[in-house]
C-alpha positions, 0 to 999 in steps of 0.5 A, spaced: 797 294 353 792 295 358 786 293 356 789 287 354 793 286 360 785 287 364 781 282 358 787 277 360 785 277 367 778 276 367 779 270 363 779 263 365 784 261 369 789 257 364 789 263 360 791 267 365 795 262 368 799 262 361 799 270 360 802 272 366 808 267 366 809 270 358 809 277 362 813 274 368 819 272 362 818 277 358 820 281 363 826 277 366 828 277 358 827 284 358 831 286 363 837 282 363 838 284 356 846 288 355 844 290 349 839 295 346 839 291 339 831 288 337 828 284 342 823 279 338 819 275 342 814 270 337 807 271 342 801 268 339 794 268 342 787 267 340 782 268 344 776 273 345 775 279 348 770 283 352 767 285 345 766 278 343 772 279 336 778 276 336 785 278 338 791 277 335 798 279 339 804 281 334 811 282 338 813 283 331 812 291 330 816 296 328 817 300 335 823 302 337 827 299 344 825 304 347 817 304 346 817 296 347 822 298 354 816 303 355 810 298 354 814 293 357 814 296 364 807 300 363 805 293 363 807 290 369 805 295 373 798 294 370 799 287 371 800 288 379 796 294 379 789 290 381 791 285 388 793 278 385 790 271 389 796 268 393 796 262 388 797 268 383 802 271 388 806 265 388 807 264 381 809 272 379 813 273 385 817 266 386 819 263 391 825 268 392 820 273 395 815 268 399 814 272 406 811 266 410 816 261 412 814 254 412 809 251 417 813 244 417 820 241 417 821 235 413 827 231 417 827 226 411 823 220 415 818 224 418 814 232 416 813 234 423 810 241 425 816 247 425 812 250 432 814 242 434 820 241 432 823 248 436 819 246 442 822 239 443 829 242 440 829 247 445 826 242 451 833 237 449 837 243 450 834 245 457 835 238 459 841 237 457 843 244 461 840 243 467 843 234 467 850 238 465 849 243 472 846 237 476 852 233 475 856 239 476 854 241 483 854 234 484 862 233 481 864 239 486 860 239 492 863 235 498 861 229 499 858 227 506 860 219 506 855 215 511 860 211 515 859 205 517 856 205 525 861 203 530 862 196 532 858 194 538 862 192 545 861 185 543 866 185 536 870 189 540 872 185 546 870 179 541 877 182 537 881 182 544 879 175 547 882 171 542 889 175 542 889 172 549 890 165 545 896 168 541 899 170 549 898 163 551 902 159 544 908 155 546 914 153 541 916 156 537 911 163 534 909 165 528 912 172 526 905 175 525 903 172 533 902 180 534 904 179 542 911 183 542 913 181 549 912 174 548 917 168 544 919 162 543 919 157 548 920 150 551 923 148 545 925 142 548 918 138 551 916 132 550 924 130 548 926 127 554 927 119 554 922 117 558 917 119 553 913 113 550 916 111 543 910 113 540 911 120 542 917 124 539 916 131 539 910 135 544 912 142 542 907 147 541 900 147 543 898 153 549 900 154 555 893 153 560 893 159 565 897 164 569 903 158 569 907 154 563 903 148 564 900 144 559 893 140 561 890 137 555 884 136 558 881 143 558 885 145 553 882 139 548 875 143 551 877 149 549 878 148 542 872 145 541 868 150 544 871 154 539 870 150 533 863 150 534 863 157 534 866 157 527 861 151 525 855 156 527 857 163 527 863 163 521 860 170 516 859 173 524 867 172 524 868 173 517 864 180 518 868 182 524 875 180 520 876 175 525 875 168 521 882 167 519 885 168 525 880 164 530 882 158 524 889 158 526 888 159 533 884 152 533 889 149 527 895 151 533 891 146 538 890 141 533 897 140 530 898 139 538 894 133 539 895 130 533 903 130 536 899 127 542 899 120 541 901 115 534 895 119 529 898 115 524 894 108 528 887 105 529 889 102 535 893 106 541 896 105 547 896 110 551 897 119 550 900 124 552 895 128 558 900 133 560 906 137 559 909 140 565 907 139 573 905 144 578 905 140 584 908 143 590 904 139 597 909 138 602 912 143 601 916 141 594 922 145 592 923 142 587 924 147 580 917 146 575 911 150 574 908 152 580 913 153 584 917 158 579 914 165 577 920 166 570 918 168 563 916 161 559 922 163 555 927 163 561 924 156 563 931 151 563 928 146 569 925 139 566 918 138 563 916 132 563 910 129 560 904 125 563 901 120 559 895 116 561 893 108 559 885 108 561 882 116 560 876 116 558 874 123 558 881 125 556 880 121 549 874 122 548 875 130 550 880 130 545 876 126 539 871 132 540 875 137 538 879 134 532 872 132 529 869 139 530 875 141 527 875 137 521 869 141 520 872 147 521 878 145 516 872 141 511 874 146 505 881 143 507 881 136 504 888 132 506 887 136 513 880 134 515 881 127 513 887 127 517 883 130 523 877 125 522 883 120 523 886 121 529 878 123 532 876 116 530 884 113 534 882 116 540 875 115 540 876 108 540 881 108 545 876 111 550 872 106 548 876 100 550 881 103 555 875 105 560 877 110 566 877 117 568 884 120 567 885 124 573 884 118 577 891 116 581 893 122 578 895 127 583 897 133 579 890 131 575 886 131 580 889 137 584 888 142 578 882 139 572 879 132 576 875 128 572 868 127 575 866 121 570 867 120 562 860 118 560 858 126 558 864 125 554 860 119 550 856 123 548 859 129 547 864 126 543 860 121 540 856 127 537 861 130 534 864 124 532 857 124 528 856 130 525 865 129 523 863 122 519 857 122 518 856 114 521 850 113 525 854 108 529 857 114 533 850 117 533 846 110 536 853 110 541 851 118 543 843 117 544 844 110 547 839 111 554 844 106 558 850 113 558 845 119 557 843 115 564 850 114 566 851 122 564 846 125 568 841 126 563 835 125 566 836 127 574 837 135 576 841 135 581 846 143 583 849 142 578 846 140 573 845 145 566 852 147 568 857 146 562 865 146 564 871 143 562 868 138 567 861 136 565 859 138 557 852 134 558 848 141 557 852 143 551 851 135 547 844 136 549 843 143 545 848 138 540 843 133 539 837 138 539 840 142 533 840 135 530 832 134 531 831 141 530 834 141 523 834 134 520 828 130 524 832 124 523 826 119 525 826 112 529 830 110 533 832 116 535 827 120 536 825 118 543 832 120 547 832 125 542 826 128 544 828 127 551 835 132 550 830 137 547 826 136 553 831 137 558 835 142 554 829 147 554 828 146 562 836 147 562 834 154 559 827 155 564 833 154 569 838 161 566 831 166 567 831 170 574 823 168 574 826 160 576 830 159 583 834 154 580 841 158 581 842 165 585 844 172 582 848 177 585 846 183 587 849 186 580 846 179 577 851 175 575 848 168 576 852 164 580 852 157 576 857 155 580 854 156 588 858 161 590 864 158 589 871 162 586 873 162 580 865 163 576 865 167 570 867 161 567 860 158 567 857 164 565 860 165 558 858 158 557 851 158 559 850 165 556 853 162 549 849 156 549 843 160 550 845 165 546 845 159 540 839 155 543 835 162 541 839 162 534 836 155 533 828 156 535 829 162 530 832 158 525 827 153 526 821 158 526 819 156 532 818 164 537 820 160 543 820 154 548 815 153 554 817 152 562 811 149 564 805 153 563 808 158 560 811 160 554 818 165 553 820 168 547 827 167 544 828 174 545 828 173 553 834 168 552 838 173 547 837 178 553 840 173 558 846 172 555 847 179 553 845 181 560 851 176 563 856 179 558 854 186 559 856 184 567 863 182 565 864 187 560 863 193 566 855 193 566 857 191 574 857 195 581 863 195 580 864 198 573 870 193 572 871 190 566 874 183 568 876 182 560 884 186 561 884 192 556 876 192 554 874 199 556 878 203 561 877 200 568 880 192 568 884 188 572 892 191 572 895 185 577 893 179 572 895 172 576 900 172 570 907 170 570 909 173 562 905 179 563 908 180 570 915 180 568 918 184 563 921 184 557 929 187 559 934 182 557 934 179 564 933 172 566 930 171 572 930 165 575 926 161 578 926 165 584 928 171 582 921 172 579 918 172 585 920 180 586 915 181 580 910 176 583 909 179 590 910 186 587 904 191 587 906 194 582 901 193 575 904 188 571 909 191 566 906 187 559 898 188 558 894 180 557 889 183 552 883 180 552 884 176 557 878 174 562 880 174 568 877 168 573 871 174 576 868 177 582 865 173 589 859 171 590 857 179 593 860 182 587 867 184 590 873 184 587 881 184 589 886 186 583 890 182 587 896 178 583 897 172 588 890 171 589 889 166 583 881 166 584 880 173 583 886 175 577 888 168 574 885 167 566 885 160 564 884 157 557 877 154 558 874 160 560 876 165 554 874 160 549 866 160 552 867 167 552 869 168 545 863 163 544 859 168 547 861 174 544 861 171 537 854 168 538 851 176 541 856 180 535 854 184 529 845 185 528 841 179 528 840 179 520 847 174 520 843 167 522 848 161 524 850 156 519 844 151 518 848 147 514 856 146 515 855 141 520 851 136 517 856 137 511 859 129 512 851 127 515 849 123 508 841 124 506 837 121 512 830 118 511 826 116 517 826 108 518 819 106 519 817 102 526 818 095 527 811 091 524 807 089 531 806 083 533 802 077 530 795 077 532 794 072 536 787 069 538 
């Protein structure tokens, strides 16, 4: 068996191949056999031998079972006695015995290397551990929110001026007002029988200062002023929270005006200019306005109403602000076009009834004179424009005859300085938005460029650097040549200022020239900052003339609802004078409420009878919050370019009128 078993293994490799996997069943056979009976295997195979003679193998022997068993394993430690190839090894030992793993790994759509499959498979799990330990850390550890900065001083006071306004409602309040010691009151104006037939019912509208009157006049100012601020500053507002209120403040004023006069008409009459009176020359006794000091909720004298038939200005005041507002409520239809209709009435009765209001009118006179209403032309004819969209109203604005008339083209002292009284300052900046922005070519674009002109020089005559006006030693500007009552003037010239520098930025333009020399945009920004700053605290005083801003403000305010408190007493007319003359703070604090402000050597005297210290007034807290919307949040928010225009059709250039025929 041996000499067989070497002679098969030095044959060819077929033969080999064959004999061992004979041996490897015989084997297998042998020793899964449970009986001793006779194995008897049939095994044939031809081939030579090292000496050359044939061979034949006979399973078929007479051995007993032992000596087969015993041949049997003779032969397969003979057969594994020599060392086999690995080719040889696999075939004997199986795959059962195989010492070496596979190399690769088949993941059914691809055969990839085992050494790379465990890497990549370790890698996903550590990934997957350090993303799971990450998040974790991230889930428990506490988080540090980045707050948003602090509002700056001017979105503070701007949220404390307007609640002046909510102090200053008359009629009936709403419940949200948020002015707990004021009410409703003079439920009764305009109801008396000597009022027009075409005036039912003037109850609401604001009260105008430190008294219970009603002058439309400045108030009409006012809510244009503010009109315009939303116009150009609405995201400002609506980025402070402030949109809706500003929105109902002005919607209270022209519900009003609207009660004024017959808004359903085209053609009036006559207005209402006033509710109320305060005239007490001579001496009067005679219960009303002025000389009371009561609660307006106490109020039980007569108010009458004061109608006008030739008032210019006051109509045209009046248009101005329903226009602007129409703008305001635009996303308003029914409103708007309610607004614009009424604007329209009133402005064509300034045009046909010519005259200041205040002439041959005492009380008028006495406390909001007219000085002349072609400033209102142009004013109201602007906004009547940028309303409507009708270039009649535009050609009426720059017509050269009432720019003259309006002082647009001479200096004088007082000339830049816009108030109630005299809006040409402000109609200039008004009209160069409109070439700024639209360029609307011939044949405005002479005078048009003649208030662009002028509107820089009016800005040339704000910076120190110029002579025009004189400052305090605090640097207030003293627009008003020293004369009471100025810090009106100075939130005016600082909003106009303030928006003039938004429309150059807007325009790409870096800044305007003074003669030779050029100013940046940023020098006018920092002049109306630097006038706010003053009335804010930044002042030598370190008063803040705006009540309840910061900690040092004005205690003895000239007001009659806040120096009186709320107790259940009625004071009568002359029981409130103990509260007038007492110098004890007032009882109820007019938040937001800029007071009239220093003299012209920054001294002031917190004095509740002196009116030109202490008195606030609606006009003046409508150019400050103007200015405090223009100055507010970061520069990033841009003015509105576009809202004004919403009503102004696509304009093209005309082009100029052919020469003349050559004649030789």
């Amino acid at each position: 068996m041996l000499s067989i078993t070497n002679w098969a293994l030095q044959e060819k490799s077929k033969t080999v191949t064959f004999l061992s996997l004979s041996l490897l069943s015989l084997t297998h056979s042998f020793h899964n056999s449970s009986s001793s009976s006779v194995l008897s295997v049939p095994f044939n195979m031809y081939g030579r031998d090292p000496w050359g003679g044939p061979l034949e193998i006979n399973a078929t022997d007479s051995a007993t079972d032992d000596d087969r068993s015993r041949n049997l394993n003779d032969l397969d430690r003979a057969a594994l006695s020599r060392p086999l190839d690995e080719t040889q090894q696999s075939w004997l030992l199986g795959p059962s015995e195989q010492k070496k793993k596979k190399k690769y790994v088949d993941l059914g759509c691809i055969i990839v290397s085992r050494k790379i499959f465990l890497w990549t498979l370790a890698t996903l799990l550590f990934s997957a551990f350090v993303a799971g330990f990450v998040t974790l850390i991230v889930k428990t550890v506490p988080r540090h929110h980045h707050k948003h900065p602090p509002p700056d001083n001017y979105t503070l006071a701007l949220h404390k001026a307007l609640m002046f306004f909510n102090a200053q409602r008359s009629g009936k309040l709403p419940k949200h007002n948020n002015v707990s010691w004021r009410g409703n009151s003079c439920m009764h104006d305009g109801k008396s029988s000597d009022t027009s037939s075409a005036i039912k019912d003037l109850v609401g509208g604001f009260y105008d200062a430190g008294d219970a009157i009603k002058f439309n006049f400045p108030q009409s100012f006012a809510i244009t002023m503010l009109s315009w601020s939303v116009i150009e500053y609405s995201a400002k507002y609506e980025a402070a929270g402030e949109l809706a209120h500003v929105k109902e403040i002005i919607k209270w004023g022209t519900d009003y005006f609207l009660k004024t006069f017959n808004s359903t008409a085209d053609t009036i009459t006559s207005l209402a200019a006033q509710v109320g009176s305060g005239d007490t020359s001579g001496g009067s006794t005679t219960p009303n306005d002025h000389y009371c000091w009561m609660r307006p909720e106490d109020i039980d004298y007569d108010r009458p109403v004061t109608e006008c038939h030739s008032c210019s200005d006051l109509a045209a005041e009046m248009a101005a602000a329903l226009a602007a507002a129409s703008i305001v409520f635009k996303d308003n239809k029914a409103y708007s076009k309610k607004l614009v209709h009424g604007a329209a009435t009133l402005f064509k009765f300034s045009r046909d009834q010519r005259g200041r209001y205040s002439a041959g009118n005492s009380e008028a006179s006495i406390f909001y004179n007219s000085t002349g209403y072609y400033d209102e032309f142009v004013w109201g004819g602007a906004w009547m424009y940028y309303a409507t969209g009708n270039n009649s109203y535009l050609k009426l604005a720059t017509t050269p005859g009432i720019a003259k008339h309006a002082g647009a083209f001479w200096g004088g002292p007082d000339y830049g300085v816009m108030s109630w009284d005299n809006k040409l300052a402000g109609a200039q900046v008004l009209l160069s938005r409109l070439r700024l922005f639209l360029s609307p070519g011939y044949p405005y674009e002479e005078i048009l460029r003649t208030f662009h002109n002028q509107t820089s020089i009016v800005m040339c005559s704000y910076l120190p650097v110029f002579t025009s006006f004189n400052r305090t030693k605090g640097g207030l500007i003293q627009l008003n040549h020293g004369r009471p009552q100025p810090l009106q003037y100075v939130v005016n010239a600082a909003f106009l200022a303030a928006l003039y520098s938004d429309y150059l930025e807007a325009a790409d333009t870096p800044g305007w020239y003074c003669g030779p020399n050029f100013f940046s945009t940023d020098i006018l920004r920092n002049f109306a900052k630097t006038q706010i700053n003053y009335i804010l605290g930044n002042n030598p005083r370190k008063m803040s003339y705006v009540v309840g801003f910061g900690n040092h403000y004005p205690k003895h305010v000239h007001h009659r609802g806040a120096s009186i408190p709320k107790n259940k007493v009625k004071y009568n007319c002359k029981g409130g004078w103990k509260w007038r003359d007492t110098s004890k703070p007032n009882p109820n604090t007019l938040v937001g409420a800029m007071v009239a402000g220093p003299d012209k050597h920054d001294g002031f005297h917190d004095v509740r009878t002196n009116y030109n210290y202490t008195e606030p007034t609606l006009a003046g807290n409508a150019g400050l919050v103007a200015a405090l919307v223009a100055l507010s949040g970061d520069k990033t928010t841009k003015i509105d370019k576009n809202t004004i225009f919403s009503a102004v059709p696509p304009m093209f250039p005309t082009p100029p009128p052919p020469p003349a025929p050559w004649k030789p």
